[in-house]
C-alpha positions in Angstrom: -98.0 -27.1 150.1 -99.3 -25.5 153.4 -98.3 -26.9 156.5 -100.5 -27.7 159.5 -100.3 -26.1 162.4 -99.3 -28.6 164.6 -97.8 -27.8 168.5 -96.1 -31.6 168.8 -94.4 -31.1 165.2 -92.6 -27.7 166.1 -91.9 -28.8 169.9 -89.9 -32.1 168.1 -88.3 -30.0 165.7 -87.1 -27.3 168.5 -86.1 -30.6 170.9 -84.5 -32.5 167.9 -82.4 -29.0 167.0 -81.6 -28.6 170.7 -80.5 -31.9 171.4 -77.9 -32.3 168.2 -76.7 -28.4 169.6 -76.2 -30.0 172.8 -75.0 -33.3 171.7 -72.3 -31.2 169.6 -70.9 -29.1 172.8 -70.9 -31.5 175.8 -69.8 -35.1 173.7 -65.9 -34.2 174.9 -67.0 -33.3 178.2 -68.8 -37.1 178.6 -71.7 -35.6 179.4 -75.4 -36.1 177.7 -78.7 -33.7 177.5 -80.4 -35.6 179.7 -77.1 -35.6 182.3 -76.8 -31.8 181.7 -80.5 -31.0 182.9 -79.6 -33.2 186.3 -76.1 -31.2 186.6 -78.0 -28.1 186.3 -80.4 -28.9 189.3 -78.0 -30.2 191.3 -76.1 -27.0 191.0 -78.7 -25.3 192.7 -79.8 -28.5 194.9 -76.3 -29.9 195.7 -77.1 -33.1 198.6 -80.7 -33.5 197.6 -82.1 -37.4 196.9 -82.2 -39.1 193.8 -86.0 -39.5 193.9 -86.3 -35.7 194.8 -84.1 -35.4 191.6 -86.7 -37.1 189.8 -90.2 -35.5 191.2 -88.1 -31.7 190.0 -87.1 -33.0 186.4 -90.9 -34.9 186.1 -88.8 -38.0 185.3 -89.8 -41.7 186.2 -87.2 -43.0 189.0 -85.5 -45.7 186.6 -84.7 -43.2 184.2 -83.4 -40.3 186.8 -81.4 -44.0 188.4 -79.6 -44.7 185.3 -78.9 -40.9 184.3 -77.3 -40.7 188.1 -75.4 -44.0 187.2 -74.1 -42.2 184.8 -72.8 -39.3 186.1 -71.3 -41.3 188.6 -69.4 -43.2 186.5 -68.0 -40.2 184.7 -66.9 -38.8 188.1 -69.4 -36.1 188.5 -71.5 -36.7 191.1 -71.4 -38.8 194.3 -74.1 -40.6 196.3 -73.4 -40.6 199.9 -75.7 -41.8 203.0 -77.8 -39.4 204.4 -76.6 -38.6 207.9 -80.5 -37.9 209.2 -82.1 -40.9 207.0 -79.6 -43.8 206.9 -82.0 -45.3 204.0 -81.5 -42.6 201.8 -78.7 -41.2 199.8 -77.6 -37.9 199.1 -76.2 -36.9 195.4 -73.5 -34.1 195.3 -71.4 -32.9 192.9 -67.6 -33.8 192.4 -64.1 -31.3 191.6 -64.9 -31.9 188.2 -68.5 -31.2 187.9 -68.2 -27.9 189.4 -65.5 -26.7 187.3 -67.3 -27.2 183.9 -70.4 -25.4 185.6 -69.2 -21.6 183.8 -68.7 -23.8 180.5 -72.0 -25.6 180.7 -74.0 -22.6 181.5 -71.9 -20.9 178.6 -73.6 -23.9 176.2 -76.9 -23.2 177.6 -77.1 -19.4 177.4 -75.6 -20.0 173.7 -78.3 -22.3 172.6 -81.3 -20.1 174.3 -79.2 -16.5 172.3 -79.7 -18.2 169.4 -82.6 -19.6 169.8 -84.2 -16.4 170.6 -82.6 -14.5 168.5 -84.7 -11.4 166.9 -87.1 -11.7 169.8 -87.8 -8.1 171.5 -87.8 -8.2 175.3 -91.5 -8.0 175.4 -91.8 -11.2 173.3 -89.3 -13.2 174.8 -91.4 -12.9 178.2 -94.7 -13.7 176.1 -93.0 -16.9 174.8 -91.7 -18.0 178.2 -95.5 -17.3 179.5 -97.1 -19.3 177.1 -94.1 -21.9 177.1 -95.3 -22.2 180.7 -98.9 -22.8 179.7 -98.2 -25.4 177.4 -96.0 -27.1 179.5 -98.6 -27.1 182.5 -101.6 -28.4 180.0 -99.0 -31.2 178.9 -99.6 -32.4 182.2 -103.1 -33.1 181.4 -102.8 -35.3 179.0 -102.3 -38.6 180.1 
């Protein structure tokens, strides 16, 4: 039986594999996917706003709200008044986040080896350029 070429099947199936990986490797450090993705901004964004948070992942602000609640109350980050715009708060990361940042970058590079894996050079940048594409004509479609 042939398949059909379908984008939204294979994207699932790559997310679905992707997510159990990551499920696997961070469950015993009480961290989720979607946690991990903020962790990973905040690395390079440490004191920027929850709703900045939000606009860089493409999140809605409920669902970046309860992610931060969460890492909160695992003791990663913290939300602290911004000294310049008392109505705002700033998220940064605690002691604990940034020691696990070598072992969660570990887990990603692990999961985008493998995933890759067999690619040449050449095609890895082709599949990053056309991930790209894809990703920026998702946009259009709602």
């Amino acid at each position: 039986m042939k398949k059909q070429k379908s984008v939204g099947r294979l994207v699932s199936c790559i997310h679905r594999n992707i997510h159990s990986y990551l499920h696997h490797h961070l469950e015993k450090y009480e961290l989720g996917s979607g946690q991990l993705h903020l962790i990973m901004i905040l690395y390079n964004n440490d004191g920027i706003n929850q709703e900045t948070l939000a606009e860089i992942i493409n999140i809605d602000k409920a669902t970046c709200a309860r992610a931060v609640k969460k890492l909160i109350d695992h003791g990663f980050v913290t939300r602290q008044k911004n000294p310049s715009d008392k109505r705002s708060y700033q998220l940064h990361l605690t002691k604990k986040a940034m020691e696990l940042k070598p072992i969660l970058r570990s887990i990603l590079k692990n999961s985008s080896r493998q995933l890759l894996n067999g690619f040449s050079k050449n095609e890895e940048d082709q599949f990053f350029e056309y991930l790209e594409r894809i990703s920026k004509n998702a946009t259009h479609l709602i």
